[in-house]
N, C-alpha and C positions, 0 to 999 in steps of 0.2 A: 494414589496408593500403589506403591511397588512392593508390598511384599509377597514374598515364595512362602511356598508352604514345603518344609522340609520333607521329604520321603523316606518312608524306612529304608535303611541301609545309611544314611547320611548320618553323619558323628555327633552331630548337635546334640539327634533326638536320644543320646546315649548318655549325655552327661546329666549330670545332676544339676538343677537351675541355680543359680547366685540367690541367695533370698536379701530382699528388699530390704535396706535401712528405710528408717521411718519417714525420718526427714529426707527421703526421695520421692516419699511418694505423693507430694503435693506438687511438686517440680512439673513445669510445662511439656518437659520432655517425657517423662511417665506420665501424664494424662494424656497427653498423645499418642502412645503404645496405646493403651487401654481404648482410648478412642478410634484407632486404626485397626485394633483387632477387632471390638464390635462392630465396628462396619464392614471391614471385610469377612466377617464370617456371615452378616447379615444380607451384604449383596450377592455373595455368592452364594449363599443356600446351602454351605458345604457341611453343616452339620450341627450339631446341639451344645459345644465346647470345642475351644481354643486353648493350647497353652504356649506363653511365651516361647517355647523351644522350637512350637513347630514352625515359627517364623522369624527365627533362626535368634532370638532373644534370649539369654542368659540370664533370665528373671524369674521367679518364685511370685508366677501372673499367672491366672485363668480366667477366661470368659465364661460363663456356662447360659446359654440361652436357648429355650426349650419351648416352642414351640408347634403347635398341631399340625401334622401334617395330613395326606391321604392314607398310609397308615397307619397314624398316630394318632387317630380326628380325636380322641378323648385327653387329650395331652393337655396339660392345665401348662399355662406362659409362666413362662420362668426365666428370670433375668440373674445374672449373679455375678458380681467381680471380686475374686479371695485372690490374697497375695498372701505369702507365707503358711498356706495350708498347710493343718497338719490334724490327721484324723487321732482324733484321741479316745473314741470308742468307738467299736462296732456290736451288731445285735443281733442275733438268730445264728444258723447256720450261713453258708455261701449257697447262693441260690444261681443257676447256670441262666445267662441272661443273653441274646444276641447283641453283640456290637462289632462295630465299623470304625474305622478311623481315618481323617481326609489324610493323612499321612502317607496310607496306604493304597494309594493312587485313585487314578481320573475316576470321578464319582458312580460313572454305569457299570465300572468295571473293577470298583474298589473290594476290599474282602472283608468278609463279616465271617464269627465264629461265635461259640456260646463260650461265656467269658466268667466264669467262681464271683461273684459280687455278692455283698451284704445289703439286703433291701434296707439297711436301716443303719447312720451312722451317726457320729455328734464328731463337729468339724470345728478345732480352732481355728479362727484368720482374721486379716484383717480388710477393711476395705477400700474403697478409690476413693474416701474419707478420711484415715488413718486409723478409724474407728474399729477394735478390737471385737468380736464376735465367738461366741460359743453356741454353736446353733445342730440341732438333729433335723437331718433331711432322710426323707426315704424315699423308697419305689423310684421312678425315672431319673429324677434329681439326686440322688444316693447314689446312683448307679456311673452318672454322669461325673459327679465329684472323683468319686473315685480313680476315672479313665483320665481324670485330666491331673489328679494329686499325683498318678503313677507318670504322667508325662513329664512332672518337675523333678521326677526322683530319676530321671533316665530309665524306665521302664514303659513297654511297647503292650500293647493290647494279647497281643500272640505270644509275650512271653507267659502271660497266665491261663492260655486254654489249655484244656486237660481233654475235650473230646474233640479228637486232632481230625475226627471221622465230621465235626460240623463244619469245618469252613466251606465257603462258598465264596460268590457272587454276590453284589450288588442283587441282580436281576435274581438270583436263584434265591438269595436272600428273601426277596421281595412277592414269590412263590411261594416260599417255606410259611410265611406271616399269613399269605392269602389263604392258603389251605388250611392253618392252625384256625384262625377264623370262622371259615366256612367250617370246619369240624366240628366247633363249638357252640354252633349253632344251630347246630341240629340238637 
C-alpha cells in the first residue's frame, strides 16, 4: 500500500471529485481503490471515513467505518461504501458536534473543532455493487457522511466551524471528552 493522505493546504482536497460512471465500478481497478482505502484507513487506525480525495483520487468514493473506541466504547460498527453521494434530505436543526480529520495532520497532534452537522439525514448513492440506495442514517454515522460528502465537494471540515473559540488538539480534544463525561456523570 503506497498511499499519502493528502494534507490541508494540498489542491486535491479542494477540488470537487469526478463521480463514478457505473460501469466503472465493477472494474478491478475500482475495487482496488475501495479495497486499499478500507485497509489502509483500517491498518492505520487513522479514523472513521475516508474519501477518494484524501488519497489523492479524483473519485465520488467514501469509506465510512465506525468503530468503538476508548472514547467511543458505545459506538455501534459501521461499515459503509457510497460512491456518488448526495444527501437529498436533512432533519432537525444543525447540532455543533466535535470532529477531526486525518487530513489535518499526524494523529496526536491533529485538530478537532465543533463542527454545524444534522444528526439526521437521507443519503442517495450507490455501492461497491452498483447497487443504487436511498437510506436515512443519524447520530455518528449522519455525522460521519456528511464530513466525507463535504470532502467530494472540495469542502474541509474547518471551512464549516462557526465557534472558532473550539479548536484544539487531538490530546486537548481528548480532555474536553474526558471531562464532558465525567461531568455527566455526576
Amino acid at each position: 500500500m503506497n498511499m499519502k493522505i493528502a494534507e490541508f493546504g494540498e489542491a486535491e482536497l479542494r477540488r470537487k471529485a469526478r463521480e463514478v460512471g457505473i460501469s466503472e465500478i465493477k472494474t478491478a481497478k475500482f475495487q482496488s481503490h475501495i479495497k486499499e482505502m478500507r485497509d489502509f484507513l483500517t491498518s492505520k487506525k487513522l479514523g472513521v471515513g475516508l474519501a477518494a480525495p484524501q488519497v489523492g483520487k479524483s473519485l465520488s468514493l467514501a469509506i465510512v467505518m465506525i468503530q468503538p473506541t476508548k472514547h467511543r466504547p458505545d459506538a455501534e460498527c459501521f461499515d459503509l461504501v457510497i460512491i456518488n453521494p448526495i444527501i437529498i434530505k436533512t432533519y432537525g436543526n444543525h447540532c455543533q458536534m466535535w470532529e477531526g480529520c486525518i487530513s489535518g495532520g499526524p494523529a496526536k497532534s491533529s485538530l478537532f473543532a465543533k463542527v454545524p452537522r444534522y444528526k439526521k439525514i437521507q443519503l442517495k448513492y450507490l455501492d461497491e455493487n452498483k447497487k443504487p440506495h436511498t437510506k436515512t442514517f443519524q447520530d455518528l454515522a449522519a455525522q460521519v457522511i456528511q464530513h466525507e460528502v463535504d470532502h467530494l465537494n472540495g469542502i474541509i471540515f474547518v471551512d464549516r466551524v462557526k465557534d472558532t473559540k473550539s479548536y484544539c488538539t487531538y490530546r486537548q480534544y481528548l480532555k474536553i471528552i474526558k471531562r464532558a463525561k465525567t461531568k455527566n456523570a455526576k
